[in-house]
C-alpha positions as CSV (number, residue, x, y, z in Angstrom):
1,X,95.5,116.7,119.6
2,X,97.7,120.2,120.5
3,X,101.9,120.1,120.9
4,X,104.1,122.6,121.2
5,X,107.4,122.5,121.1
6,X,109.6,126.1,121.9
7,X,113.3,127.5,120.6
8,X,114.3,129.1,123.3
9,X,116.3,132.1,122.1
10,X,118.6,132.1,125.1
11,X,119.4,128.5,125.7
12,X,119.1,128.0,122.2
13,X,117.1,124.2,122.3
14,X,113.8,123.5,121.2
15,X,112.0,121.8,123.9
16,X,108.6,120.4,124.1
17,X,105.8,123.2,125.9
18,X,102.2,122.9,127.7
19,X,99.7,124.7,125.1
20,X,99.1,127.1,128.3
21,X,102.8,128.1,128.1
22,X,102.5,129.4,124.8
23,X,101.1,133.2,125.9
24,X,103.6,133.9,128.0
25,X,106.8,132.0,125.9
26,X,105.2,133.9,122.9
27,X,105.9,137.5,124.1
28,X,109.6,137.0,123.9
29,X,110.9,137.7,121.1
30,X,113.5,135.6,121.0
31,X,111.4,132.6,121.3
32,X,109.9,130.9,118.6
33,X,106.8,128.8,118.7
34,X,106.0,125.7,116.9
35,X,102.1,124.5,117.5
36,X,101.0,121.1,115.6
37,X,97.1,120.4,115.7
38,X,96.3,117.0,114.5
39,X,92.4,116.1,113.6
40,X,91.1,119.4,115.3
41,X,88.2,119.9,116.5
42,X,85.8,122.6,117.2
43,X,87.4,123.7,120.2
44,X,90.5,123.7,119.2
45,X,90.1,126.3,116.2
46,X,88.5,128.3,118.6
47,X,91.7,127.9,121.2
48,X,94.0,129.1,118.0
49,X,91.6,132.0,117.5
50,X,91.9,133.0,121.0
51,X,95.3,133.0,121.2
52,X,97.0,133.9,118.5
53,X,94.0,136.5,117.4
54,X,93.4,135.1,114.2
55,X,91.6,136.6,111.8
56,X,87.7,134.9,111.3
57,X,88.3,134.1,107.6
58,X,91.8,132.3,108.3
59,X,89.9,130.1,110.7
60,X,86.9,129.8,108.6
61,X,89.6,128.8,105.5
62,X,91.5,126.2,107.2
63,X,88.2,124.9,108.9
64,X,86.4,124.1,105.8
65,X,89.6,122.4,104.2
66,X,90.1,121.3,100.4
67,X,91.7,124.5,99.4
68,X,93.8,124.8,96.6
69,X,97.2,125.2,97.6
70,X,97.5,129.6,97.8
71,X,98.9,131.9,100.2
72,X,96.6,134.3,101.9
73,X,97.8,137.5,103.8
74,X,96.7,138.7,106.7
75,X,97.7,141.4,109.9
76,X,101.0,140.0,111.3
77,X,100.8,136.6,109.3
78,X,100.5,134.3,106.7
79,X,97.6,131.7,106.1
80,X,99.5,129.2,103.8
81,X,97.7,125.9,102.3
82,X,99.8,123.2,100.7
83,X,99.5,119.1,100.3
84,X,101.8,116.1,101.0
85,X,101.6,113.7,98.4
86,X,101.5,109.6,99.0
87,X,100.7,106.5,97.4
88,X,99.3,104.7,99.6
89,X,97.6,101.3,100.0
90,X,98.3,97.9,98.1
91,X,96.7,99.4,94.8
92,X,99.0,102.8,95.1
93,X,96.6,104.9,95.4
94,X,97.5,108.4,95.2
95,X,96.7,110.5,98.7
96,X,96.8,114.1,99.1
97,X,97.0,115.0,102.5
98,X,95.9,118.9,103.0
99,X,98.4,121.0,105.5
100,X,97.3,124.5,106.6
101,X,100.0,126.5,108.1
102,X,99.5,129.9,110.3
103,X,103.1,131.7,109.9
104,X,104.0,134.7,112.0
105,X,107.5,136.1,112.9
106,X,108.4,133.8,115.5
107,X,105.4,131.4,115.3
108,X,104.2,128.6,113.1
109,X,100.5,126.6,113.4
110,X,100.5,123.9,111.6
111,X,96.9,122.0,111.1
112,X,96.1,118.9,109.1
113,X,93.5,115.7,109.9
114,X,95.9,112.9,109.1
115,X,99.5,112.6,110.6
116,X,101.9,113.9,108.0
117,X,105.7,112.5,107.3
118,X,106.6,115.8,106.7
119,X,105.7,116.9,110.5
120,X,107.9,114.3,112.0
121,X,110.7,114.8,109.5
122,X,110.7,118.6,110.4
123,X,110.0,118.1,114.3
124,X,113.7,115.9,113.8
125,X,115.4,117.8,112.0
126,X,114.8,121.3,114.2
127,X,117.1,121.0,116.7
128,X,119.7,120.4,114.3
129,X,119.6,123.8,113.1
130,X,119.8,125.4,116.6
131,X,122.6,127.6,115.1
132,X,120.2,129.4,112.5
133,X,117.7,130.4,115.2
134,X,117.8,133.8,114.1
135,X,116.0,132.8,110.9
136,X,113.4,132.8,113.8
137,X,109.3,131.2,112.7
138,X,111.0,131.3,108.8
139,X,113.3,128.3,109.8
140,X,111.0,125.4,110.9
141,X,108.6,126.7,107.9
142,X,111.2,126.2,105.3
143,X,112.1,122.6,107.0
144,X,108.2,121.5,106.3
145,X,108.2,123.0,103.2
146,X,111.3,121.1,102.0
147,X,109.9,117.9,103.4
148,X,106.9,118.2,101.8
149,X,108.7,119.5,98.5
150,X,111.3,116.4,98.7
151,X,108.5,113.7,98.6
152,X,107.2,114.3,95.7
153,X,110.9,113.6,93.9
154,X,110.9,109.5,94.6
155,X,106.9,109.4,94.2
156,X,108.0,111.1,90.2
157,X,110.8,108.9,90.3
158,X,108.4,105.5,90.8
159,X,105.5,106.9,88.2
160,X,108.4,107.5,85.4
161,X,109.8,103.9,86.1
162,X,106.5,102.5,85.6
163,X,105.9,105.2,82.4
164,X,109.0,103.4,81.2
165,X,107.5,99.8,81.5
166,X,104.4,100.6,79.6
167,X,106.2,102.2,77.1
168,X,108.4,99.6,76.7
169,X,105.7,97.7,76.6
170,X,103.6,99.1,74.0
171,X,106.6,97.7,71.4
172,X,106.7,94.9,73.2
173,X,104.2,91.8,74.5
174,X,101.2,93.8,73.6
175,X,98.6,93.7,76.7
176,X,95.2,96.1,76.6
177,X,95.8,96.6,80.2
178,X,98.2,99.1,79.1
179,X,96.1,101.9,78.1
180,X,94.7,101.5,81.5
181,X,97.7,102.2,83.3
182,X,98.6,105.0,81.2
183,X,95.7,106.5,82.1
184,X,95.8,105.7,85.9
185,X,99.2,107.5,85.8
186,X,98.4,110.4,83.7
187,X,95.1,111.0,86.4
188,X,97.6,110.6,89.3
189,X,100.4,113.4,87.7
190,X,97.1,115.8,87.1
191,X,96.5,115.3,90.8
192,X,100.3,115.4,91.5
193,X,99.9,118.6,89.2
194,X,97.2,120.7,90.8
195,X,99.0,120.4,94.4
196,X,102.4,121.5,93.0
197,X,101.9,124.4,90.3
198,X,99.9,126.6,92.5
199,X,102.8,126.7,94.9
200,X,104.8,127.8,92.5
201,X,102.8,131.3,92.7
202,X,103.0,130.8,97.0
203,X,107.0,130.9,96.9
204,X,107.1,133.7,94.1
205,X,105.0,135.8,96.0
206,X,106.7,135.2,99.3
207,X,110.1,136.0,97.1
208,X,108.7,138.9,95.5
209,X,107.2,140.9,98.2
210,X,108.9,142.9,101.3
211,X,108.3,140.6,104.2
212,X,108.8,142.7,107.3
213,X,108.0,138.9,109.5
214,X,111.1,137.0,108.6
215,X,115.1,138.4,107.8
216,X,116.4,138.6,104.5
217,X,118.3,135.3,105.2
218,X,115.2,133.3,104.6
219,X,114.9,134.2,100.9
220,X,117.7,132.3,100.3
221,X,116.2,128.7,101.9
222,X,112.7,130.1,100.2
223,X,114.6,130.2,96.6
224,X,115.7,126.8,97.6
225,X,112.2,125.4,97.8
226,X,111.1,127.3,94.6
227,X,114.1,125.6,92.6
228,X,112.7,122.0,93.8
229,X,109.3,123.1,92.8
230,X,110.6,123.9,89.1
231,X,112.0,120.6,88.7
232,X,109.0,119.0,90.3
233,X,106.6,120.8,88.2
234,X,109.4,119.9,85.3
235,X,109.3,116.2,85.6
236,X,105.5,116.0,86.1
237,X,105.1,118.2,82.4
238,X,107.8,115.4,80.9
239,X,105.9,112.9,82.2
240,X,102.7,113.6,80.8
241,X,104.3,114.5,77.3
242,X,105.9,110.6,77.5
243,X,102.7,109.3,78.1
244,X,100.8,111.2,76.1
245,X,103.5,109.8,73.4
246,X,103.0,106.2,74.7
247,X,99.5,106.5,74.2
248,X,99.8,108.1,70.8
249,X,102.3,105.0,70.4
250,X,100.0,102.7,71.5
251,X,96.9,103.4,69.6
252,X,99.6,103.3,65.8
253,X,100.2,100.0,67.0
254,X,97.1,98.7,67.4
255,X,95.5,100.6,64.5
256,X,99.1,98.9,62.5
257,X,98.7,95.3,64.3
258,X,95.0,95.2,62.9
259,X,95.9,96.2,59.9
260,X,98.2,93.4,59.7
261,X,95.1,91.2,60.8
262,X,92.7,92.5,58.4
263,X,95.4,91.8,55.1
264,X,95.5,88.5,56.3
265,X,91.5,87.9,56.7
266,X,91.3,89.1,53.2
267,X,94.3,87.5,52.1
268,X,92.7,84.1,52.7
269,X,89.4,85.3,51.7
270,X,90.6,86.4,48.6
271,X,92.0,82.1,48.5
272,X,88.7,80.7,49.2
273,X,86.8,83.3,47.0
274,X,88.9,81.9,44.1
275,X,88.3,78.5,44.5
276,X,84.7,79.2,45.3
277,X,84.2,80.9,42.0
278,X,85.9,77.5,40.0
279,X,83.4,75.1,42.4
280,X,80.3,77.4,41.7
281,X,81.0,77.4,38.1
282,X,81.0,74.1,38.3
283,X,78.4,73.1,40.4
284,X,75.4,74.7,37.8
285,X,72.8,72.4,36.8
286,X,73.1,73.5,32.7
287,X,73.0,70.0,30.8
288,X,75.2,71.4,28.1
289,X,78.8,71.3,30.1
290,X,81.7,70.2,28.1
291,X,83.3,69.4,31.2
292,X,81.2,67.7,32.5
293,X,80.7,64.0,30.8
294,X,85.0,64.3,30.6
295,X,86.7,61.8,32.5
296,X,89.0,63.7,33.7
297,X,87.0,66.6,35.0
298,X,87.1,66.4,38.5
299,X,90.8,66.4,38.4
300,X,90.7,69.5,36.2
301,X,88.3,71.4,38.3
302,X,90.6,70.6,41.7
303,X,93.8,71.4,40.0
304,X,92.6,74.8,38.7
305,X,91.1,75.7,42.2
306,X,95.2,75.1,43.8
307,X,96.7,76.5,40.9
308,X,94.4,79.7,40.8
309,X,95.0,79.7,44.9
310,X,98.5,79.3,44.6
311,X,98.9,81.8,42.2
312,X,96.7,84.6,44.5
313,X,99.1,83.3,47.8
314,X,102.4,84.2,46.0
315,X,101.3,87.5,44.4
316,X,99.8,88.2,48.2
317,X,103.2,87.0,49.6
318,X,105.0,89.2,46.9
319,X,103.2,92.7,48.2
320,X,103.8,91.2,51.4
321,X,100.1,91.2,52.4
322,X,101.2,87.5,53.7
């Protein structure tokens, strides 16, 4: 499905457009075009192809889909790939959601196969900035880029409230489970990883080089976006160092807690082995056995077995293998 929605440079509102409008809106200057393709098809690449003369490879790029987020360059505009993030589903399972946007001076085409929040946060919030519509195509492509930016930042926040829990619970009611989660979390911040660090090098290169398409003034909303992508990139690095910490925690306290288990096992082992040795003494069929024809005997041979055990428990006890 094809909308378009048009700032009109002299009446200064952004109003929704037929596709066939576009042409003619788009030779004014002053105008600035928004086009949003959700689920394209065939035709519709070839439509965008048609009418805003892109270049084969753009089309052939944003067609094939599961790029890595990059900025290309071509005549008059910008070929940009980038990827909302979601956890979606009863399980929270971690969505990617690729968005391909054509930028020009005073047009933007956005394409993507599943609706988007950023696309309905940016198509709200674009009238509200009527008064910066000199910023011209720059402005509605720094509103998408901040949405898609900003959701990432309570998505960290909820994966580093649950890093918390296992840590704390790695010193706490020890579960096996937990080295599952960790590594469910550290797989989604790889993910989470891979879709923010390459943009990174997309907003330094749009910062670094001349861009005759958009004023000056953008730079300044651009830096903006690149700031939010440092801390993003910033909490998803402390993240993986905590869990890689918890995990590192987690396998000293298991290696410690069987430890423990295995002092005890011989600890009463050591016990049984003692009294063993007294009853197999005992228990060999030699007829000559002073021991043996004396009353008291069986008495003797079951007080040495608790002694000799009681003496092994406190000297276990004292090197606190007990």
């Amino acid at each position: 499905m094809i909308t378009a929605l048009c700032l009109s440079g002299e009446k200064r509102t952004v109003d929704e457009v037929s596709i066939r409008a576009v042409s003619e809106l788009r030779t004014n200057p002053a105008n600035v075009i928004w086009v949003d393709v959700n689920d394209p098809t065939g035709r519709d690449f070839l439509d965008l192809a048609e009418e805003f003369q892109f270049h084969p490879m753009s089309i052939q790029d944003c067609r094939g889909g599961h790029q890595r987020p990059t900025i290309q360059e071509y005549p008059g505009y910008y070929l940009i790939v980038l990827y909302e993030a979601e956890l979606a589903g009863p399980e929270d399972r971690l969505e990617l959601r690729e968005l391909s946007l054509f930028l020009g001076s005073n047009y933007l085409v956005t394409v993507h196969s599943k609706p988007l929040r950023a696309i309905t946060a940016t198509r709200r919030h674009w009238p509200t900035w009527i008064d910066r519509a000199e910023l011209g195509a720059g402005l509605p492509a720094y509103l998408l880029f901040d949405a898609v930016v900003d959701d990432y930042m309570p998505l960290l926040d909820l994966l580093t409230e649950r890093a918390d829990e296992l840590v704390d619970a790695v010193f706490g009611d020890f579960q096996p489970e937990v080295m599952r989660e960790i590594f469910v979390i550290k797989r989604q911040l790889l993910y989470i990883r891979r879709g923010v660090l390459p943009l990174r090098d997309v907003f330094n290169l749009l910062l670094r080089r001349e861009q005759p398409l958009f004023a000056r003034e953008i730079h300044a909303y651009f830096q903006d976006i690149f700031h939010n992508l440092l801390r993003v990139g910033d909490m998803v690095d402390s993240l993986r160092d905590l869990l890689a910490s918890a995990m590192d925690a987690y396998l000293s306290v298991s290696g410690a807690r069987m430890n423990t288990i295995m002092k005890r096992l011989t600890s009463i082992s050591t016990i049984l082995m003692s009294a063993s040795l007294i009853a197999g003494i005992y228990g060999m069929n030699f007829e000559q056995m002073p021991e043996l024809e004396w009353q008291y005997g069986y008495v003797f041979a079951l007080l040495s077995m608790i002694g000799v055990g009681l003496a092994i428990y406190l000297y276990l006890r004292r090197i606190k293998w007990l």
